[in-house]
Backbone bond lengths (Angstrom), bond angles and torsions (degrees), N, CA, C in turn:
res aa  C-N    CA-C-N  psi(-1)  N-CA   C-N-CA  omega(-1)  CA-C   N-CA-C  phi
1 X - - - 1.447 - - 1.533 111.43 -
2 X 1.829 118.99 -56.94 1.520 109.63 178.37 1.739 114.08 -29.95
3 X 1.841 104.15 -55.63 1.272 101.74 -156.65 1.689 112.51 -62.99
4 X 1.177 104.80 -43.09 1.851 117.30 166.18 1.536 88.21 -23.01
5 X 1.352 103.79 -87.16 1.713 103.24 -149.56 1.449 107.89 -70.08
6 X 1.857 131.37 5.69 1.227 119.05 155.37 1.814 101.70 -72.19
7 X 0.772 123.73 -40.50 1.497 124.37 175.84 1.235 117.83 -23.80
8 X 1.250 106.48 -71.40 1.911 142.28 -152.16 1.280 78.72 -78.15
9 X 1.671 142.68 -53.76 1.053 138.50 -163.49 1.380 119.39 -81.67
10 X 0.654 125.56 -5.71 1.339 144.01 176.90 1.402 117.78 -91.08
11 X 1.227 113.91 -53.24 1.455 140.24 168.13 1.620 103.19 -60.43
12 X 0.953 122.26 -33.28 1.945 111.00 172.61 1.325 102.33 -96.74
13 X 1.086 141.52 -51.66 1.770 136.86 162.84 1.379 96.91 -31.28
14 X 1.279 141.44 -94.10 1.256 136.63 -156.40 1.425 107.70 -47.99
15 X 1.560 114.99 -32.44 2.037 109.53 -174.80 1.569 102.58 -88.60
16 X 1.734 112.42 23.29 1.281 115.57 174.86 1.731 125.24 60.53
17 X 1.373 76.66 37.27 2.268 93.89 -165.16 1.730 88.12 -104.27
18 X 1.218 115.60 176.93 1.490 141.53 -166.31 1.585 102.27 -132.84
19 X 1.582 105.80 127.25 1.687 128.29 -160.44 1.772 77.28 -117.32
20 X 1.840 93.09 153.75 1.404 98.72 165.05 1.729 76.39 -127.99
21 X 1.057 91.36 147.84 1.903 102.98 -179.93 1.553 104.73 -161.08
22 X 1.349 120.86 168.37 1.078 147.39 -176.33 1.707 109.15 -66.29
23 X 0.925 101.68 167.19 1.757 99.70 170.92 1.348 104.82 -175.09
24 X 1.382 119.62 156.16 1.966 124.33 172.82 1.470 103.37 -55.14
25 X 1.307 135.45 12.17 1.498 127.42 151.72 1.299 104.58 -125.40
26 X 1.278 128.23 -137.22 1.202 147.02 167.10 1.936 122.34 -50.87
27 X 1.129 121.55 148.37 1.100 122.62 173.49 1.675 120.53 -56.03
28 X 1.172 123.55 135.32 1.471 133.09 -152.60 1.649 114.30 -123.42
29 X 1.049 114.05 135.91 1.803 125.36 172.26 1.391 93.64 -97.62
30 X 1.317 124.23 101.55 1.401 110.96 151.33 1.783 127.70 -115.97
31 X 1.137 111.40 -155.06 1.665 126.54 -178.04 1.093 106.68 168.08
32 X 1.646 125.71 170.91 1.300 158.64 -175.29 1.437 93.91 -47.71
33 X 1.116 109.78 120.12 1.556 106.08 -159.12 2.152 95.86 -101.52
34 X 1.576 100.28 9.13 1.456 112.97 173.73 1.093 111.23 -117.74
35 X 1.815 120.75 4.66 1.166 99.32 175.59 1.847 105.25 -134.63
36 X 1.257 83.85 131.86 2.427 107.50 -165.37 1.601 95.20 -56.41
37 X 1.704 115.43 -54.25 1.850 80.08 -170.23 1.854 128.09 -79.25
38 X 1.484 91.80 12.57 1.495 89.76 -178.87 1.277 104.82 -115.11
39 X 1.348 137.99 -14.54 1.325 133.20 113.03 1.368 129.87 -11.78
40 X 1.686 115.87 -76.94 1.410 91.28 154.25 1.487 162.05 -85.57
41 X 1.435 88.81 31.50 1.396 115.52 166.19 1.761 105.23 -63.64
42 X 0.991 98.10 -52.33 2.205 115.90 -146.23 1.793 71.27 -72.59
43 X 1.542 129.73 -45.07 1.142 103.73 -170.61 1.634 121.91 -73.65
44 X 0.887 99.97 -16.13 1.258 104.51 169.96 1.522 127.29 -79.23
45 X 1.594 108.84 -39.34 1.529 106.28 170.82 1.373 129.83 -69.62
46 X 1.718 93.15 -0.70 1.685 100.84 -172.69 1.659 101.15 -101.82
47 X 1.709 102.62 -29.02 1.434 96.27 -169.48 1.072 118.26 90.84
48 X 1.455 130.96 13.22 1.431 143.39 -142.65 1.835 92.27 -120.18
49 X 1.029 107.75 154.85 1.789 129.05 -170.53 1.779 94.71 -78.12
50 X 0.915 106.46 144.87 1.756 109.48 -175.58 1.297 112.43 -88.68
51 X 1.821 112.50 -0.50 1.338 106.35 -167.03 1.610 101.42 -110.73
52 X 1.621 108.73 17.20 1.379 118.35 161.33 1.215 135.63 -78.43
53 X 1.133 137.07 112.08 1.837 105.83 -164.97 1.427 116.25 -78.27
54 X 1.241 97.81 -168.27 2.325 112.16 -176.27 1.822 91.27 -122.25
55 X 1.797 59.30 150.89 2.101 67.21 -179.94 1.999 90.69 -99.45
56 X 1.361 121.16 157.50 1.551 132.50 162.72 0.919 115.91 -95.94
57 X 1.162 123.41 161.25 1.790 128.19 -168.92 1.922 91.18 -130.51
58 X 1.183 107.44 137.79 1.583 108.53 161.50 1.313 101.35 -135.08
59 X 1.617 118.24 160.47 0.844 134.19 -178.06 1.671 121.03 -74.41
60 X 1.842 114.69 -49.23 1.149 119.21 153.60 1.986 126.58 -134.26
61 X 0.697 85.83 160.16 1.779 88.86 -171.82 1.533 108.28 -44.94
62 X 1.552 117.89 -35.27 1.132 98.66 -179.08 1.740 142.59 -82.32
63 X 1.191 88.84 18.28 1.590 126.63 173.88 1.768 106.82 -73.99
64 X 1.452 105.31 -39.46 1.555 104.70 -173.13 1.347 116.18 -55.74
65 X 1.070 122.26 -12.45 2.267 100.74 177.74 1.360 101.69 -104.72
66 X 1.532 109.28 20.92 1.456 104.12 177.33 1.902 105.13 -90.62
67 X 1.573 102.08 -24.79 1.199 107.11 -170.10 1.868 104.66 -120.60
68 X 1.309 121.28 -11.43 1.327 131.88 162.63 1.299 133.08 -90.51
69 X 1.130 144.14 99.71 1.601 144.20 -163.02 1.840 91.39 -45.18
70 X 1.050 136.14 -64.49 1.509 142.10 -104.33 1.590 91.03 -155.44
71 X 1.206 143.53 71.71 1.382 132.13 159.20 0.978 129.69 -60.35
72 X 1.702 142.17 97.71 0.903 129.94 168.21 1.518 124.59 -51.24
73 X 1.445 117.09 135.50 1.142 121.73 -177.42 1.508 124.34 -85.43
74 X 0.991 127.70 23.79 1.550 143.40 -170.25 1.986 95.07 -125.08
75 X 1.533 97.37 -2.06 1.713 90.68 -170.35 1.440 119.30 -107.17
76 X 1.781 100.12 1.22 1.768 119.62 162.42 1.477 98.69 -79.55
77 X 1.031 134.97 -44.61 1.479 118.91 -158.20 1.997 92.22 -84.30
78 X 1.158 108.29 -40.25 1.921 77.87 -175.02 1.571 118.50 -75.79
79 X 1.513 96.99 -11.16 1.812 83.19 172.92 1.380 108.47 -76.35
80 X 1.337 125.48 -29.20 1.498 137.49 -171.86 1.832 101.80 -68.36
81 X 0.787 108.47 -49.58 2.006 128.01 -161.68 2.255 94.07 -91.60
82 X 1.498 106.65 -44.30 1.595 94.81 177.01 1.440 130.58 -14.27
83 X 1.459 146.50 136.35 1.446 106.02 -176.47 1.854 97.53 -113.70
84 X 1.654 99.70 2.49 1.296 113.34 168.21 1.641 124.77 -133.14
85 X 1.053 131.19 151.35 1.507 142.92 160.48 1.630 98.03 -1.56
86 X 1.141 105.15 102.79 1.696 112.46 -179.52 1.893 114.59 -100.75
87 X 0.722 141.01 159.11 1.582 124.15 -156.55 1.670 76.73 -163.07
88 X 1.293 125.67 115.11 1.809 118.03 164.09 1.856 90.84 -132.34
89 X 1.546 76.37 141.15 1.512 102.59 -179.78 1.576 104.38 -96.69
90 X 1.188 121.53 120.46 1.073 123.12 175.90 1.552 106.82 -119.17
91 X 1.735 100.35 163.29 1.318 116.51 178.42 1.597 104.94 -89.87
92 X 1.650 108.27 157.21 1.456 108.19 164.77 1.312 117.57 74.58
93 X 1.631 104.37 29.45 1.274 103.71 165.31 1.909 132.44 -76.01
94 X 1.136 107.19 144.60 1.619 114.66 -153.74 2.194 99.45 -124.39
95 X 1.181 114.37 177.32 1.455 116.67 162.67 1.061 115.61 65.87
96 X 1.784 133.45 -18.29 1.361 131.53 -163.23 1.680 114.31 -116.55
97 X 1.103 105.63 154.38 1.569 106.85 178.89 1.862 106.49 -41.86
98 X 1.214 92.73 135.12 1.826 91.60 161.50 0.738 141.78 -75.16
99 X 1.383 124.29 23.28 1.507 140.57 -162.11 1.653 91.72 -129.01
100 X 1.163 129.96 -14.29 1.611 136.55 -178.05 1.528 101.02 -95.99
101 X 1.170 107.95 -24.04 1.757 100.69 -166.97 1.376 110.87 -107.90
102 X 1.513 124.89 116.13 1.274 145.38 -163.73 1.395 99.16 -57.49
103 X 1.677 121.18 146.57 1.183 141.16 173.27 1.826 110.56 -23.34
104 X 1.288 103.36 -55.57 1.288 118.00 164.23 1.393 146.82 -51.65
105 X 1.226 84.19 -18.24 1.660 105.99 172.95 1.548 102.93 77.68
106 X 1.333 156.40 42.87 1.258 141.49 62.65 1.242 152.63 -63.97
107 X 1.185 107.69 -172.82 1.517 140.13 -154.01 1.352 137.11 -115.00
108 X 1.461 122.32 121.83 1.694 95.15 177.33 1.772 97.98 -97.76
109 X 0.931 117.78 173.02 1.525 136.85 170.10 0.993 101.44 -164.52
110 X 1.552 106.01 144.99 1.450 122.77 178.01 1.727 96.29 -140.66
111 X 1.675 117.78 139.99 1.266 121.23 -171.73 0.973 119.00 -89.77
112 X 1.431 158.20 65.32 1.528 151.28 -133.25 1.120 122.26 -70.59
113 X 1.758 120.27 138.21 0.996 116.18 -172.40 1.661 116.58 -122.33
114 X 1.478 76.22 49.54 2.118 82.37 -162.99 1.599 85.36 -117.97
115 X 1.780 107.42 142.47 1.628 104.23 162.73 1.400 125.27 -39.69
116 X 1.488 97.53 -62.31 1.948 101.83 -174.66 1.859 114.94 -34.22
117 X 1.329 95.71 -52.22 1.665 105.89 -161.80 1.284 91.93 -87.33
118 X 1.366 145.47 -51.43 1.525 125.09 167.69 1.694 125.41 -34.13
119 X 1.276 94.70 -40.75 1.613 103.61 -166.52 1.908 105.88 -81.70
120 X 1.196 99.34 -42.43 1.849 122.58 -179.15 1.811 97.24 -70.52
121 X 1.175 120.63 -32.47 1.542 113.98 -168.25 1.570 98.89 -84.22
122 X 1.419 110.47 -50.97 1.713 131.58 163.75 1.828 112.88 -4.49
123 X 1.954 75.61 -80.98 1.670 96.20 -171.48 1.496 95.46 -64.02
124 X 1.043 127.43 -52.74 1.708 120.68 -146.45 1.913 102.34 -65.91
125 X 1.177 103.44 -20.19 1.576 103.31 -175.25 1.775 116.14 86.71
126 X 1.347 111.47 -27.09 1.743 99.98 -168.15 1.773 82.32 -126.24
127 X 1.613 103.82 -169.94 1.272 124.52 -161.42 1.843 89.79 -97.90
128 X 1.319 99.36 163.20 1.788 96.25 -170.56 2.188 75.94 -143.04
129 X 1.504 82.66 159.64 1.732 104.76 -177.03 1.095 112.12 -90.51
130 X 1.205 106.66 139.17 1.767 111.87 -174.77 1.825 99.80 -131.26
131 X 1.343 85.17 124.66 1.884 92.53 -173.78 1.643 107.68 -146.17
132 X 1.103 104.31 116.12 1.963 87.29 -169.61 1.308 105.79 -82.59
133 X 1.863 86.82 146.52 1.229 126.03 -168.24 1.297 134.70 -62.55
134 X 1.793 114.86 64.93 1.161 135.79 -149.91 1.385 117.64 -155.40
135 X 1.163 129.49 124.58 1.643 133.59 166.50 1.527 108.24 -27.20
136 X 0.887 111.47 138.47 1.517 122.52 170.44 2.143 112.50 -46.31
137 X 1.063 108.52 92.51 1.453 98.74 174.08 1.404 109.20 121.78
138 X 1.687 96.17 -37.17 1.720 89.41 169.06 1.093 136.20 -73.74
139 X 1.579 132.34 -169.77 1.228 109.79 158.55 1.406 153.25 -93.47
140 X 1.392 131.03 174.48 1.563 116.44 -163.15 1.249 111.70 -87.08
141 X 1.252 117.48 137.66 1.360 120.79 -158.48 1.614 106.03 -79.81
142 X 1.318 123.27 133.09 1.229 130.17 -171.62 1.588 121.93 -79.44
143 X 1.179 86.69 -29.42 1.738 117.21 -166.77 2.074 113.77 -129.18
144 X 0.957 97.80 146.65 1.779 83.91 166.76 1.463 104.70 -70.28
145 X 1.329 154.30 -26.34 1.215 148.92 -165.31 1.415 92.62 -76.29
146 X 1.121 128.63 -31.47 2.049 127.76 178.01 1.263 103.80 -52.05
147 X 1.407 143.85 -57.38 1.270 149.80 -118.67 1.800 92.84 -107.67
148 X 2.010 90.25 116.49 1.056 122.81 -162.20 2.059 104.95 -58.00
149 X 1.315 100.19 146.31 1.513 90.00 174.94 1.487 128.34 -66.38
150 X 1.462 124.68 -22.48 1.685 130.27 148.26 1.808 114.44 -38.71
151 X 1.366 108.43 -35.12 1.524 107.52 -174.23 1.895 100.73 -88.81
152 X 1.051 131.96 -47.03 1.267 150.35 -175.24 2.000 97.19 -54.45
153 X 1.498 100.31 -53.23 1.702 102.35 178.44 1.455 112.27 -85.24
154 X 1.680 118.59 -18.77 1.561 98.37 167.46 1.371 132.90 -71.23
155 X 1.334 109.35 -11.28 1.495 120.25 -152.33 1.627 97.03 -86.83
156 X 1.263 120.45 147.90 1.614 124.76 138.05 0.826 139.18 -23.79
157 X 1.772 127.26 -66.48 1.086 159.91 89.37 1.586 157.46 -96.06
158 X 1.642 110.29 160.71 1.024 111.38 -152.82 1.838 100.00 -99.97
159 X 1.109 143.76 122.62 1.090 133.31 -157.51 1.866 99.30 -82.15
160 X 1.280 123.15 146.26 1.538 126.75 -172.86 1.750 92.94 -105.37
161 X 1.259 123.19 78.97 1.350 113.96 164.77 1.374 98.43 178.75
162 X 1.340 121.79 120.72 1.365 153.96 -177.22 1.367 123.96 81.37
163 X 1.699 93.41 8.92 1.724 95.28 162.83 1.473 121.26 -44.29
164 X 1.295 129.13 -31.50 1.623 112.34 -158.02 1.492 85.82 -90.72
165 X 1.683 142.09 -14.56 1.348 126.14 -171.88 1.362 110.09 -24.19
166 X 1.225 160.68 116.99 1.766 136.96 116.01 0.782 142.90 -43.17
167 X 1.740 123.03 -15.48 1.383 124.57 -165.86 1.868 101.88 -93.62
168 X 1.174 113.43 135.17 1.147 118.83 -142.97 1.958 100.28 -93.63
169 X 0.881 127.60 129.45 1.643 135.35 173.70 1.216 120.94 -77.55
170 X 1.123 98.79 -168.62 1.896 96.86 -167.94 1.974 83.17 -160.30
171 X 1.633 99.31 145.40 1.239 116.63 167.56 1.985 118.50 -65.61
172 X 1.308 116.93 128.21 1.057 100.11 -168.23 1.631 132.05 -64.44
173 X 1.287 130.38 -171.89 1.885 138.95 -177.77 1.398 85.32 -74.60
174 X 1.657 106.06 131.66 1.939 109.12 164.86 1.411 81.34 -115.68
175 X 1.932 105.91 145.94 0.743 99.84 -178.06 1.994 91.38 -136.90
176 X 0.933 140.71 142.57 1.048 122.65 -179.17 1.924 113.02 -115.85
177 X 1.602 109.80 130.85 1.541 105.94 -153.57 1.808 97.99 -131.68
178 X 1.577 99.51 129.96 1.937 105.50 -178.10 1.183 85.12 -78.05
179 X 1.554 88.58 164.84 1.828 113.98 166.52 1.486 98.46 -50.25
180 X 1.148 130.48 -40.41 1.472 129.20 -156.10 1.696 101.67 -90.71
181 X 1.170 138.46 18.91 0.814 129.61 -179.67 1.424 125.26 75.52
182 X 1.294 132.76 7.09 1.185 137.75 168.94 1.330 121.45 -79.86
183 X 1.140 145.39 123.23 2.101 157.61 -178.95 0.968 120.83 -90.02
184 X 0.929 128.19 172.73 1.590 130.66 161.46 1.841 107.36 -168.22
185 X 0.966 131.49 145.34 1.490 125.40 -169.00 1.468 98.21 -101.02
186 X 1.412 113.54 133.33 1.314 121.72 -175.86 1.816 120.82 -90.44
187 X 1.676 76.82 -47.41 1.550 110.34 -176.95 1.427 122.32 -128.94
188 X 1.622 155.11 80.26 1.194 130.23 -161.45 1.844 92.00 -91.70
């Protein structure tokens, strides 16, 4: 079954469509996280202000200077050592739609540590958007049974794997990190 719905999922990412799928936090609206009008799709299905940014999902860390000018090197060991869903905002982000990259010119990325999105980020080749699957303002859905029927009918598709989860998630740690190694916690 996973691989089925890497298929199907794969197959609407590439036709530039928007997946709601599972993720090591909360359930996620994503897309081609390089490409702006399906980007502004997710802003639109959320209802959300455009001058908010998207967090990216990659499959493994060593993907980051593909989409980061400047990697800090203190920022392999906390995704490696994290003992939860790590989300770092970095500066000098490059490669991605402009509609993903904050006024500032970074980025959040978070490295996933869930099969689906490892395996789905894998095949697809680029980074895909992860934004939970929720109206702008409301709240984040804990469960797939949360996720309002406006989000369920905007989507492309709905991914068929970890719907029955119950045990309820939590949005991941933002953490935001300078070239120079300096942090600050955004979100624990």
């Amino acid at each position: 079954m996973l691989k089925k719905e890497i298929e199907k999922a794969l197959e609407i990412l590439n036709a530039g469509g928007v997946i709601l799928y599972p993720t090591d936090t909360i359930w996620g609206i994503g897309c081609d996280a390089t490409n702006e009008a399906a980007v502004e799709r997710i802003f639109n299905i959320k209802g959300r202000d455009a001058a908010k940014s998207l967090i990216v999902l990659l499959d493994t860390e060593n993907k980051l200077e593909s989409y980061v000018t400047e990697v800090p090197a203190i920022a392999y060991d906390l995704i490696e050592y994290a003992e939860n869903p790590l989300t770092i905002i970095y500066s000098g982000a490059k490669n991605l739609a402009k509609n993903v990259i904050h006024a500032d010119g970074s980025v959040g990325i978070r490295v996933a540590k869930h099969q689906f999105c490892q395996q789905l980020i894998q095949r697809f080749r680029k980074p895909i958007v992860s934004t939970s699957a929720n109206v702008s303002g409301e709240p984040s859905p804990k469960i797939f049974g949360d996720i309002s029927a406006s989000i369920l009918e905007g989507v492309d598709y709905v991914v068929n794997f970890e719907q029955d989860v119950t045990s309820e998630k939590q949005p991941s740690t933002i953490m935001k990190l300078e070239p120079d190694g300096r942090f600050a916690f955004i979100r624990r």
